[in-house]
FITOR-294373 format. One record per atom (N, C-alpha, C, O): residue number from 1; residue in three letters; atom name; x, y, z. Coordinates in pm, whole numbers, plus 50000, padded with zeros to 5 digits. Example, Ala and Ser with C-alpha at 12.3 -4.5 7.8 and 13.67 -1.06 7.14 Angstrom:
% FITOR-294373
(1; 'ala'; 'N'; (51319; 49431; 50780));
(1; 'ala'; 'CA'; (51230; 49550; 50780));
(1; 'ala'; 'C'; (51320; 49670; 50780));
(1; 'ala'; 'O'; (51424; 49668; 50846));
(2; 'ser'; 'N'; (51285; 49775; 50708));
(2; 'ser'; 'CA'; (51367; 49894; 50714));
(2; 'ser'; 'C'; (51290; 50003; 50787));
(2; 'ser'; 'O'; (51341; 50114; 50804));
% end
This chain:
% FITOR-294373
(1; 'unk'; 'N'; (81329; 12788; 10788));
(1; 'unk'; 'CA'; (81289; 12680; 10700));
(1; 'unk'; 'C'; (81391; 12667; 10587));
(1; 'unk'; 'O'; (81464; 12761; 10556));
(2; 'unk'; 'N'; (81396; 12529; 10517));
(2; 'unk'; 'CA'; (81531; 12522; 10449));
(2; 'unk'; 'C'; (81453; 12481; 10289));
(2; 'unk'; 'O'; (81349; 12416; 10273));
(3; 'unk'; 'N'; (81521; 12527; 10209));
(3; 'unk'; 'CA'; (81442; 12513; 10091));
(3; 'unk'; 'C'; (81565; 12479; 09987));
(3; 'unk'; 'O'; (81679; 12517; 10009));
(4; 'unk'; 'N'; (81538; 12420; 09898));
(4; 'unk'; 'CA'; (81601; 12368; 09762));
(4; 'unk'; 'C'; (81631; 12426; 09697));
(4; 'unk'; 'O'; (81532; 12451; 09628));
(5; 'unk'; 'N'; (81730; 12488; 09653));
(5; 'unk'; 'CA'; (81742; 12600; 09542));
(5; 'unk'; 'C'; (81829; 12553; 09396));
(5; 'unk'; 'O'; (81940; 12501; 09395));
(6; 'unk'; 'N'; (81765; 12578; 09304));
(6; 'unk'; 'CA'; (81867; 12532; 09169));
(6; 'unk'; 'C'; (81991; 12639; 09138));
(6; 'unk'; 'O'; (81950; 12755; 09143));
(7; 'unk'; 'N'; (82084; 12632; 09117));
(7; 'unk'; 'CA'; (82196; 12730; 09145));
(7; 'unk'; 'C'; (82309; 12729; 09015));
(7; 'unk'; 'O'; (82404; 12653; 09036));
(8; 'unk'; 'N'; (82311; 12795; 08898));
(8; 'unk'; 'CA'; (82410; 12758; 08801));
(8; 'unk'; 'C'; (82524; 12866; 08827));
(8; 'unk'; 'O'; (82506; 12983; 08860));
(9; 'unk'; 'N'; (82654; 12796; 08804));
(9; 'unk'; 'CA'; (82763; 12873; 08851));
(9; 'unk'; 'C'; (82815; 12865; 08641));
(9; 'unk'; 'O'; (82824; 12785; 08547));
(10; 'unk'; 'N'; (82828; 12964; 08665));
(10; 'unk'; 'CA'; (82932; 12938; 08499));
(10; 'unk'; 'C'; (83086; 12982; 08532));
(10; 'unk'; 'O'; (83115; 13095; 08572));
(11; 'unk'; 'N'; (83164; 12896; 08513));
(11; 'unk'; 'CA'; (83312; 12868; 08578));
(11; 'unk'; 'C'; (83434; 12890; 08408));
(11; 'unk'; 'O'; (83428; 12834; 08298));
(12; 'unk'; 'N'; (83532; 12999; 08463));
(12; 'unk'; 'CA'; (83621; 13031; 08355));
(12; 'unk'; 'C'; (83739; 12954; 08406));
(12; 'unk'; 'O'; (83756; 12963; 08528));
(13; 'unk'; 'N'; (83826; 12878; 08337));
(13; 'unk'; 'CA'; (83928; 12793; 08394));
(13; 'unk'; 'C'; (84034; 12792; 08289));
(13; 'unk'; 'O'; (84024; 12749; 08174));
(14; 'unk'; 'N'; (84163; 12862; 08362));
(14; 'unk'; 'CA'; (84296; 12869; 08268));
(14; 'unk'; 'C'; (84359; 12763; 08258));
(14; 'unk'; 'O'; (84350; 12708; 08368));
(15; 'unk'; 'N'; (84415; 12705; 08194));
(15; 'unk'; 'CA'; (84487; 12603; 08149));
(15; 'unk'; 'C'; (84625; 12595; 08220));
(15; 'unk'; 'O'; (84666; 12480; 08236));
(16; 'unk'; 'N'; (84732; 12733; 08282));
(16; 'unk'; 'CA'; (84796; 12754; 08377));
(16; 'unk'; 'C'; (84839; 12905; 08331));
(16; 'unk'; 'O'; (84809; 12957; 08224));
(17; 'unk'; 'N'; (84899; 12949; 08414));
(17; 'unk'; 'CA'; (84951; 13099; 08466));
(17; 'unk'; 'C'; (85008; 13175; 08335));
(17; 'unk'; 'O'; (84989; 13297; 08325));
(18; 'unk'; 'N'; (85087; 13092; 08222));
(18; 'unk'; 'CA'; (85125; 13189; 08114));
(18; 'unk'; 'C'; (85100; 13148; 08011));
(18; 'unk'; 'O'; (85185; 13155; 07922));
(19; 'unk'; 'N'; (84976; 13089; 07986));
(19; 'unk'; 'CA'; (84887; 13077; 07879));
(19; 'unk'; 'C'; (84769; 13154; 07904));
(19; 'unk'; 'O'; (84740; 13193; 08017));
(20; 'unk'; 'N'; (84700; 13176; 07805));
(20; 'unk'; 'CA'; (84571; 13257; 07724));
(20; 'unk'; 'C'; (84451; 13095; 07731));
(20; 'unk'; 'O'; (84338; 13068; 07773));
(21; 'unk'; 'N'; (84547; 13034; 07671));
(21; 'unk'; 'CA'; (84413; 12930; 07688));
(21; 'unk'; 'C'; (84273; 12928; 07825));
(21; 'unk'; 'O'; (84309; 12926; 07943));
(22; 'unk'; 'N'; (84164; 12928; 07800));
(22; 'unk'; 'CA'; (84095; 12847; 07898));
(22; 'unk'; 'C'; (84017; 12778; 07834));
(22; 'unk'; 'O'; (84037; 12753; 07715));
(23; 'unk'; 'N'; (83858; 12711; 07937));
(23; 'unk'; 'CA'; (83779; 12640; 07921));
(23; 'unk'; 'C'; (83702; 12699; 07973));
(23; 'unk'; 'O'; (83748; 12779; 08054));
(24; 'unk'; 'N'; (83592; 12696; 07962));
(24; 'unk'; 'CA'; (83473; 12810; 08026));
(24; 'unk'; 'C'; (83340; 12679; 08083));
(24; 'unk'; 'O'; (83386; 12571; 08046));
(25; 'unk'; 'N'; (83238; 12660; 08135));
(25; 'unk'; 'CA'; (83173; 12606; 08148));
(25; 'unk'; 'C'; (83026; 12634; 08271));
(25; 'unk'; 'O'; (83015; 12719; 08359));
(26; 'unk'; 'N'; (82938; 12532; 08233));
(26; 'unk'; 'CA'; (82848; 12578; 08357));
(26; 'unk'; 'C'; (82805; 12444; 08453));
(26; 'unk'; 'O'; (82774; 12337; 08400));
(27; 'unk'; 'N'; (82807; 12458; 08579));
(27; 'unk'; 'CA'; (82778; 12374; 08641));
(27; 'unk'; 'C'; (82663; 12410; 08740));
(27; 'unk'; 'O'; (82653; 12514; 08806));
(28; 'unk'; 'N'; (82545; 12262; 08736));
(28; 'unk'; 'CA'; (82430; 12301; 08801));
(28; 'unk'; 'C'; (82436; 12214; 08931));
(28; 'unk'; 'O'; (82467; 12095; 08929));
(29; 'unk'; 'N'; (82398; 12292; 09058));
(29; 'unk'; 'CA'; (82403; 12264; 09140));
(29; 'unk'; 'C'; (82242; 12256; 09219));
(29; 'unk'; 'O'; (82158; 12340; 09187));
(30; 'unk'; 'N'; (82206; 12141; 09329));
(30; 'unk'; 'CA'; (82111; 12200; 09419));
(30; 'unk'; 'C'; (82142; 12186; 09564));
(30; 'unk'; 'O'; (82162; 12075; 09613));
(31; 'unk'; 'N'; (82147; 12300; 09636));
(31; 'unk'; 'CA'; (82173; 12378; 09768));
(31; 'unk'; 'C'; (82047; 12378; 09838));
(31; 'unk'; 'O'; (81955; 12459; 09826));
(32; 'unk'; 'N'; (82054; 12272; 09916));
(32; 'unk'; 'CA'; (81947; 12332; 10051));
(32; 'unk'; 'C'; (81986; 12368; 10176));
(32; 'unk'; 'O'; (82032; 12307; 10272));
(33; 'unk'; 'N'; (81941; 12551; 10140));
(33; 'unk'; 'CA'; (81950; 12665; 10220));
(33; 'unk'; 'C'; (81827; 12710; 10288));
(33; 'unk'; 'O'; (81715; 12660; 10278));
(34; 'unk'; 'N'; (81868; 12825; 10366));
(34; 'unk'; 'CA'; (81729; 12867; 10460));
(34; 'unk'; 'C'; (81690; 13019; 10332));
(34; 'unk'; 'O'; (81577; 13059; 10305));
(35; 'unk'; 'N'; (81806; 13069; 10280));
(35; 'unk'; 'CA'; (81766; 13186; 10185));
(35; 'unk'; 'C'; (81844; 13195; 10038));
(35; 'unk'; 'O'; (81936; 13120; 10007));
(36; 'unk'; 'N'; (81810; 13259; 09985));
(36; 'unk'; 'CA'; (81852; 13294; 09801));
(36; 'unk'; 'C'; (82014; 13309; 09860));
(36; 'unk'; 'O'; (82093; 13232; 09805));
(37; 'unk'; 'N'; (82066; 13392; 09955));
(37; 'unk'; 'CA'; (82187; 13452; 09967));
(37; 'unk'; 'C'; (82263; 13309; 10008));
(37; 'unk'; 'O'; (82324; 13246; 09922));
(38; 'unk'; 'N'; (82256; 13271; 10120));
(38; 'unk'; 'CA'; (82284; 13125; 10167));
(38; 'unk'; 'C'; (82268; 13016; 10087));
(38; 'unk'; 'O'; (82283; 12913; 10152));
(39; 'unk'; 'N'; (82244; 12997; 09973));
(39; 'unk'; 'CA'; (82250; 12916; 09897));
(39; 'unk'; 'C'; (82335; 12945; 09769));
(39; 'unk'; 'O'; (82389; 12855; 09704));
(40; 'unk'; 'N'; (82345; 13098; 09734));
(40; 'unk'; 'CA'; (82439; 13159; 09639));
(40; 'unk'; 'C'; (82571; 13113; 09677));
(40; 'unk'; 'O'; (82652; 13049; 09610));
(41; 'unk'; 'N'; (82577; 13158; 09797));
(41; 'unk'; 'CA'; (82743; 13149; 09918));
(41; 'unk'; 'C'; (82748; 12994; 09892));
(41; 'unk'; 'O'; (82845; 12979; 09818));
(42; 'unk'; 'N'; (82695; 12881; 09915));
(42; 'unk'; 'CA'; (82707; 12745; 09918));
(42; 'unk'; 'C'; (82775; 12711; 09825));
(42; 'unk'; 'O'; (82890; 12667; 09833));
(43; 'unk'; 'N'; (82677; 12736; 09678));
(43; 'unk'; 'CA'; (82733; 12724; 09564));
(43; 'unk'; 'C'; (82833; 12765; 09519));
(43; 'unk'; 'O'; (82895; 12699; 09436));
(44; 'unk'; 'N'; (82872; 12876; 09559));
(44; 'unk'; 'CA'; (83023; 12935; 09509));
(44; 'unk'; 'C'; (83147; 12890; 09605));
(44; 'unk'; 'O'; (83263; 12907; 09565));
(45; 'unk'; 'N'; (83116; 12825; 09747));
(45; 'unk'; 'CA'; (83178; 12764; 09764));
(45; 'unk'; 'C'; (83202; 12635; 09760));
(45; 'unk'; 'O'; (83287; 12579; 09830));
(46; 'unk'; 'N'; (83114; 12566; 09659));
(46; 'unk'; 'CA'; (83148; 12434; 09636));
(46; 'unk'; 'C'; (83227; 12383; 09437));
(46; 'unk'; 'O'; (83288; 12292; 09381));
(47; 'unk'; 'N'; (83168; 12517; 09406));
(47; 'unk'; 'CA'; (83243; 12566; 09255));
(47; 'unk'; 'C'; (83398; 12559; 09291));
(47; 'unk'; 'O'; (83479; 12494; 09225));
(48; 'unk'; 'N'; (83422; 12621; 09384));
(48; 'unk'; 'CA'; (83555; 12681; 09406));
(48; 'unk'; 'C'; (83621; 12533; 09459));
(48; 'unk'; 'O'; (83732; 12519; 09409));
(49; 'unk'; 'N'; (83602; 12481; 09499));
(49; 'unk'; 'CA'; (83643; 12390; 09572));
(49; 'unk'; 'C'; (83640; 12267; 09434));
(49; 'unk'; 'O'; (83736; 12204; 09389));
(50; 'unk'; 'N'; (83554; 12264; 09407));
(50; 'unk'; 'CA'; (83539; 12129; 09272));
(50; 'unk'; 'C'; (83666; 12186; 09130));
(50; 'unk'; 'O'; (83733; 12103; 09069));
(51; 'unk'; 'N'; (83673; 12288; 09112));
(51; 'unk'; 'CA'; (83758; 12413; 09013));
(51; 'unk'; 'C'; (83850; 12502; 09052));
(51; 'unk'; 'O'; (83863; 12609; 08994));
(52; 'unk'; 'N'; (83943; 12459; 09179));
(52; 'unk'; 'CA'; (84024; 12533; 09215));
(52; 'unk'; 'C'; (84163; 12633; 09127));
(52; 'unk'; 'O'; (84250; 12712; 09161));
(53; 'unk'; 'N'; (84120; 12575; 09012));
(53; 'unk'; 'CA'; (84223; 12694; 08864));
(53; 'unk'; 'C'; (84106; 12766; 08832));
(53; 'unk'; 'O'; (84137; 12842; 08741));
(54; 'unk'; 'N'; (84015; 12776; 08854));
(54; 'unk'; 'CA'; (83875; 12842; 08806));
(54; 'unk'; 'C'; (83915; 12978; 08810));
(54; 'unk'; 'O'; (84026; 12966; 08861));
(55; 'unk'; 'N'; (83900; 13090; 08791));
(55; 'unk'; 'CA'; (83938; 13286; 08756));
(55; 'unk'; 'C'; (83860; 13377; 08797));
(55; 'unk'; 'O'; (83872; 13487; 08851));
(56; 'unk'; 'N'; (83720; 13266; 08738));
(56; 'unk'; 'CA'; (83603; 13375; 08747));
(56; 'unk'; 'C'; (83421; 13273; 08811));
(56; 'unk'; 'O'; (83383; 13169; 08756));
(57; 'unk'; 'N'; (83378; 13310; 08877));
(57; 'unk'; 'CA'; (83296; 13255; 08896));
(57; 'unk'; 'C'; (83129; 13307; 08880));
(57; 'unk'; 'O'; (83082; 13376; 08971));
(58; 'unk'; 'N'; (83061; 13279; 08785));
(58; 'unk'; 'CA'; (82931; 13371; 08798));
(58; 'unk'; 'C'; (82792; 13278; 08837));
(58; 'unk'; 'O'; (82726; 13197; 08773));
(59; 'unk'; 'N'; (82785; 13326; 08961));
(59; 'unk'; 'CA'; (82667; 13257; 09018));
(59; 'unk'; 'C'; (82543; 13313; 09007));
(59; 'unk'; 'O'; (82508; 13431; 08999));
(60; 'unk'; 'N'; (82464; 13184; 09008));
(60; 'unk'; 'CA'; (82318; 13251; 09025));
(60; 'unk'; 'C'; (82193; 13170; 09009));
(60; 'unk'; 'O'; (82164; 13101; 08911));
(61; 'unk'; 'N'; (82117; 13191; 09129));
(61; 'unk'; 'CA'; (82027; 13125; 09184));
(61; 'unk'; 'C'; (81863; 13088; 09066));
(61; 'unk'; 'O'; (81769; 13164; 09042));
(62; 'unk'; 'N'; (81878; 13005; 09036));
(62; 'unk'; 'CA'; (81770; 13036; 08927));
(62; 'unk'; 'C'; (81664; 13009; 08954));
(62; 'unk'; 'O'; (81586; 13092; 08906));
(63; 'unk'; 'N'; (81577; 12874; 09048));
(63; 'unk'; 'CA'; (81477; 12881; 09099));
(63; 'unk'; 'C'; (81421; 12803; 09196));
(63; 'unk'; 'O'; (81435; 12682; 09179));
(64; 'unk'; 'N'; (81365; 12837; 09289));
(64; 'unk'; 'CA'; (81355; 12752; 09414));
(64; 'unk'; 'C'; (81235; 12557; 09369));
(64; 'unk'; 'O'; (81126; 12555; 09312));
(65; 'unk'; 'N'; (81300; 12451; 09414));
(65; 'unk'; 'CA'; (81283; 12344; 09391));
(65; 'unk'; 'C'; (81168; 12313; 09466));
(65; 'unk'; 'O'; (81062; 12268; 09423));
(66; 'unk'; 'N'; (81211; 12351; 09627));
(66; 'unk'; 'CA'; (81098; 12237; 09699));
(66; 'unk'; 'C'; (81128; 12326; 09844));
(66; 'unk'; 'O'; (81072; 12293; 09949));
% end
């Protein structure tokens, strides 16, 4: 069964390779998956893909929708 999950990724993003600068931020996502894990994996691969200078990625599933 596939269920809705709310999913916030908070995304660290360098400005380029020999700067200190970044931008930090959070982006909310909803993933319909069959489990908590499969919907974590979704989200971090759609972070990564939307934020490809992104460093650091902290995911996490916060609560099921529907």
């Amino acid at each position: 069964m596939v269920h809705t999950y709310e999913v916030l990724v908070d995304i660290k993003e360098f400005a380029d390779k020999t700067d200190n600068t970044y931008q930090r931020g959070t982006t909310r996502y909803e993933i319909d998956a069959p489990s908590k894990e499969k919907a974590d994996g979704m989200a971090f691969q759609k972070a990564k893909n939307e934020h490809p200078h992104g460093t650091e990625y902290d995911v996490r599933v916060t609560r099921l929708l529907k």
